[in-house]
C-alpha positions in Angstrom: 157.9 28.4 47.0 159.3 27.0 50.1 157.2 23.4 49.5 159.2 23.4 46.5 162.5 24.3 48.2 161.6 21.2 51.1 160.7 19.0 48.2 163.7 19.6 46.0 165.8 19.1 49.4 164.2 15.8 50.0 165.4 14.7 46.4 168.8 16.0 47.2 169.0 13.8 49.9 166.9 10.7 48.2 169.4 11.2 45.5 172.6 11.0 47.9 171.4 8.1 49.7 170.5 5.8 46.8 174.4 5.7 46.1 175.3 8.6 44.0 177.9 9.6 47.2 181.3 8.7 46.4 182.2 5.2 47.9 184.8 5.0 50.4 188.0 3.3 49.7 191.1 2.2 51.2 194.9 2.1 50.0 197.5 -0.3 51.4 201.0 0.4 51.0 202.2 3.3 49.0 199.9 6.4 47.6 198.7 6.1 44.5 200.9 7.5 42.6 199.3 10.6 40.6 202.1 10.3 37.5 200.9 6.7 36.3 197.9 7.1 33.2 194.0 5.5 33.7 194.2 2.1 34.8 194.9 -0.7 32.3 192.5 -3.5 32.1 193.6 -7.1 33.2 192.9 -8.7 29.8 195.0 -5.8 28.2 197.7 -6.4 30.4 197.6 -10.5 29.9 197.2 -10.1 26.1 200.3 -7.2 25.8 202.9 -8.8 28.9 206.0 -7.9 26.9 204.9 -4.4 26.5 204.4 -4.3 30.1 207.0 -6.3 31.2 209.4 -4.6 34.0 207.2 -1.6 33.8 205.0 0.1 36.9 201.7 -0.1 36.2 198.5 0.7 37.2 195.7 -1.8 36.6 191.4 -1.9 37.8 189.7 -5.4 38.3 187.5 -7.1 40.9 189.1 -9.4 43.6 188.3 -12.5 42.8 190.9 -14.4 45.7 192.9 -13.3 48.2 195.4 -14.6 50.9 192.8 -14.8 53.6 195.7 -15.7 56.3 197.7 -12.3 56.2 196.3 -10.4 53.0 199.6 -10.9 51.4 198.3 -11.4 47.7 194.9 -10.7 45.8 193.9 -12.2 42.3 192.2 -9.6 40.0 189.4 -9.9 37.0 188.2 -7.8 34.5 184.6 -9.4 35.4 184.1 -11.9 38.5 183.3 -14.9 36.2 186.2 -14.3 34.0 189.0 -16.9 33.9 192.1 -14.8 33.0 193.4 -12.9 36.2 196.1 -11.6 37.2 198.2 -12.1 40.4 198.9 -9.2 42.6 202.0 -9.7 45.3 202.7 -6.9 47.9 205.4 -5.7 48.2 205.1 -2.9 50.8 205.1 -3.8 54.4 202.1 -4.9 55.7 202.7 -3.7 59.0 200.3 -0.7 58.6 197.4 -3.0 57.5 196.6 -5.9 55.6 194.0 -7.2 52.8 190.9 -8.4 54.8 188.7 -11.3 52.8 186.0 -8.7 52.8 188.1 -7.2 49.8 186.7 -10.5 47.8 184.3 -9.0 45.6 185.4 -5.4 45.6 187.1 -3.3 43.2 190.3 -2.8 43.3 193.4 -0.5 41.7 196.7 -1.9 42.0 200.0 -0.4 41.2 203.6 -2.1 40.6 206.0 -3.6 38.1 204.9 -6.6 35.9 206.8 -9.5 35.7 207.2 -13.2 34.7 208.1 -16.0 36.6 208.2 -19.3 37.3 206.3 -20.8 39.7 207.5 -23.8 41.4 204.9 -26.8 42.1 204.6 -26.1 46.1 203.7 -22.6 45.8 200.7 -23.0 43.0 199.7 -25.7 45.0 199.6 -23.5 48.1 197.9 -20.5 46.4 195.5 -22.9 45.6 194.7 -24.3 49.2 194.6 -20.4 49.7 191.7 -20.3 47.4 189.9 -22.6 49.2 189.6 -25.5 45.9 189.1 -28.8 46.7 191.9 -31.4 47.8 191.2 -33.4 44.0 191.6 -30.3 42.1 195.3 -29.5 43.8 196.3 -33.2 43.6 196.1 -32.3 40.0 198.9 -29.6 39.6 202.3 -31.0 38.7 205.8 -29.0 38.1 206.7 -25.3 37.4 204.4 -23.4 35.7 205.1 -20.0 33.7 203.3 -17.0 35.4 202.8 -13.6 35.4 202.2 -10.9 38.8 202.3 -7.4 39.6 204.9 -6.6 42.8 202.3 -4.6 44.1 203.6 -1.2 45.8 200.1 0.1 46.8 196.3 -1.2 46.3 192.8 1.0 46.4 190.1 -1.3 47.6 186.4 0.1 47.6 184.4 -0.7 50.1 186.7 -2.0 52.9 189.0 -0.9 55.3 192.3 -2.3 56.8 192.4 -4.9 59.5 195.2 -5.5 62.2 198.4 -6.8 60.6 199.6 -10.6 60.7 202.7 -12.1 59.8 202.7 -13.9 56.4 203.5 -17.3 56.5 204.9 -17.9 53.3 207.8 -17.0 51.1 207.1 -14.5 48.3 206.1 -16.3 45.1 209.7 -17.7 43.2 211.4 -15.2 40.9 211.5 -12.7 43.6 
């Protein structure tokens, strides 16, 4: 009787171990907010922006790029290999933390208000330097371009935690 006791402890423990425990996560900017339903996926959000246009929102994807200077922005996917994203912009002061580029990879849930925009030429061209593509591949983006973000007012990143604040050296994206 107790070898089974020891033995179903040991599982207990095996079991907690292997990942079953709750993984930690961190929010920058505001608390979730407990009155917003289950997160929306990014592709329903791109395929239904007038619904959600000027609306808070909560939406669940994987960071796929980030602002790696002050954490200032993060793009999201449904799927790391998918091509539609969405752009996140915080709005809340950074002050208490920012977005580390550990976040790349990670889940995260992001809350704010949708809206479109337009984007002027220097700033896609920036966001793209930000994303680390090549010199050839930037050369190619000419004039304004339509877009959509998410003024972020909090984000809930598994499997990071906040780093030291730094001033961000840009303006927030136009339309703003």
């Amino acid at each position: 009787m107790a070898r089974s006791a020891w033995v179903i402890g040991l599982a207990a423990i095996a079991l907690l171990a292997s990942g079953c425990a709750k993984e930690r996560a961190t929010t920058f900017g505001a608390p979730q907010s407990a009155s917003l339903t289950a997160p929306l996926t990014v592709a329903d959000v791109m395929a239904n922006v007038p619904k959600h246009e000027g609306k808070t929102i909560r939406v669940r994807g994987t960071v796929t790029a980030l602002c790696e200077t002050s954490g200032c922005w993060i793009e999201i996917a449904d799927a790391p290999q998918d091509e539609q994203k969405l752009f996140c912009w915080f709005t809340f002061d950074k002050a208490a933390g920012r977005v580390p580029p550990a976040a790349n990879g990670h889940v995260a849930v992001v809350e704010g208000k949708l809206v479109s925009y337009e984007i002027p030429e220097v700033q896609r061209k920036h966001f793209a330097e930000e994303k680390g593509l090549p010199k050839a591949e930037i050369d190619k983006i000419k004039g304004p371009e339509k877009a959509v973000k998410l003024e972020c007012t909090s984000a809930k990143i598994t499997g990071i935690e906040a780093v030291d604040p730094q001033a961000c050296p840009h303006e927030p994206p136009a339309g703003r």
